[in-house]
KELOLO-54911 format. One record per residue (C-alpha): z negated, y negated, x; residue in one letter. Coordinates in steps of 0.2 Angstrom, whole numbers, padded with zeros to 4 digits, always signed. Each point is the difference from the previous one (the first is absolute). Example, Ala and Ser with C-alpha at 12.3 -4.5 7.8 and 13.67 -1.06 7.14 Angstrom:
-0039+0022+0062a+0003-0017+0006s
END
This chain:
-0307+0008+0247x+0011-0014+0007x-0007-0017+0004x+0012-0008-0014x-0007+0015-0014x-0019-0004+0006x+0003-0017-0003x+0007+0003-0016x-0015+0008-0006x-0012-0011+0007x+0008-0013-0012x+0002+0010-0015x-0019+0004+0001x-0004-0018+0004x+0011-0005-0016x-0008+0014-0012x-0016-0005+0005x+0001-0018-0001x+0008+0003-0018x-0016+0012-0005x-0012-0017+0007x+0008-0008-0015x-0001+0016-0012x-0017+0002+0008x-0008-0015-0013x+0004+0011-0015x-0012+0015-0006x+0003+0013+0012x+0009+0010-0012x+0014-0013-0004x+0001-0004+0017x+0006+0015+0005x+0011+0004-0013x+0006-0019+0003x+0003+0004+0019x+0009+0016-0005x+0011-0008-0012x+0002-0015+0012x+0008+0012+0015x+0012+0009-0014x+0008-0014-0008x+0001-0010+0016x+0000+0011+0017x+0014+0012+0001x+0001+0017+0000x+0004+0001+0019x-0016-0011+0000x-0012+0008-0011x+0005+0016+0008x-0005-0004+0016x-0016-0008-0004x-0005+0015-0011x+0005+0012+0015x-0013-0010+0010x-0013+0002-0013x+0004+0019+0003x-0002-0001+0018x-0018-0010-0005x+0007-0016-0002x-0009-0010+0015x-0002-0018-0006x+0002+0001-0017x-0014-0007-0006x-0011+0013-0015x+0008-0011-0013x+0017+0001+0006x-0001+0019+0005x-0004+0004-0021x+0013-0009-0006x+0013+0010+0013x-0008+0015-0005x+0002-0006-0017x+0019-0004+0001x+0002+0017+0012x-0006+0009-0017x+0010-0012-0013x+0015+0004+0010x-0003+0019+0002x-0003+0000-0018x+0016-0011-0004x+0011-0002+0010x+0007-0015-0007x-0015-0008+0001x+0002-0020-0001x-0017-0005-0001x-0004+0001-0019x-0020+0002+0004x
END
């Protein structure tokens, strides 16, 4: 992996996890389908794409919260692939 693309991912996981910190008030339910919904309607696919291929590769740094609601949006998205975030 290039420096530039490591960079790039240490920021995306920075951003999704700081996001889940504000979903992470919400019953823990909620929050992840809040965080999930959250990355679809916002992130694009070139984003969510990454971060959910770092979840497959064990997602280092994604905080537990964070790592459900990829996993979460990894199956939304297999399931539908036009998937937009509708929880």
């Amino acid at each position: 992996m290039s420096h530039d693309a490591a960079a790039s991912l240490k920021k995306l996981i920075y951003m999704a996890n700081q996001i889940g910190k504000f979903f992470a008030v919400q019953k823990h339910d909620q929050a992840v389908a809040g965080l999930a919904s959250h990355l679809a309607r916002f992130w694009t696919p070139a984003m969510r794409e990454k971060i959910i291929l770092h979840l497959k590769e064990g997602g280092e740094g994604l905080d537990p919260l964070t790592k459900e609601a990829v996993q979460w949006l990894k199956v939304k998205q297999s399931n539908h692939h036009d998937y937009t975030g509708d929880a």
